[in-house]
N, C-alpha and C positions, 0 to 999 in steps of 0.2 A: 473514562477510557472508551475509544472506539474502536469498531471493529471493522473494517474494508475489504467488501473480498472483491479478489482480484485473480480475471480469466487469465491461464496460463503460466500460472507458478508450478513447474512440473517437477524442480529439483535443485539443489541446494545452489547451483549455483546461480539460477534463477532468485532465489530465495536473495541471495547476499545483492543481483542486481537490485533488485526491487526497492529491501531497503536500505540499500544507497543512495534511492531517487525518493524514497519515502523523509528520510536524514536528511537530505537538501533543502527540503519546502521550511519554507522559513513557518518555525509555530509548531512544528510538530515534532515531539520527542518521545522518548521511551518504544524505539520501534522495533518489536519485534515479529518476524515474518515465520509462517505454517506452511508448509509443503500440505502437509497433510490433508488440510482442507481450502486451500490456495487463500491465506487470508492475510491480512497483516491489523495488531494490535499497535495501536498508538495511542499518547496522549496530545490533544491538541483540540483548538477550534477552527476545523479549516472547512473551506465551502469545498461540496463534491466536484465543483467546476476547477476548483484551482490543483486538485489531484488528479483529471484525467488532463490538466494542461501539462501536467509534469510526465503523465505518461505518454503524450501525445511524444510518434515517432518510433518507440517500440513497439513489443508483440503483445505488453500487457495491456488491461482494459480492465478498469471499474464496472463491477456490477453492480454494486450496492454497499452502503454505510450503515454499520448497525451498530447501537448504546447497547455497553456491557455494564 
């Protein structure tokens, strides 16, 4: 499992865009998204480039990927 956190998840509905776009990227499943600490949990093997290409266009932005 990994862990993404991501600038600008302020509230749920933010929360449900994100993953949305997180559900899209082909490879990654089980996604669930934290208001709390702007982060989203998945499982997957995906490169940090092909997640900030799925964010590219919105307000959100990858800060970092972290192994739970």
């Amino acid at each position: 499992m990994k862990k993404a956190i991501v600038e600008n998840i302020c509230c749920e509905g933010c929360a449900e865009h994100v993953k949305h776009i997180f559900e899209n990227i082909y490879g990654i499943k089980d996604v669930k998204v934290s208001v709390d600490d702007s982060s989203v949990t998945y499982h997957g093997y995906i490169s940090k480039r092909i997640i900030e290409t799925a964010l590219e266009g919105t307000n959100y932005k990858l800060i970092r990927i972290e192994k739970i």
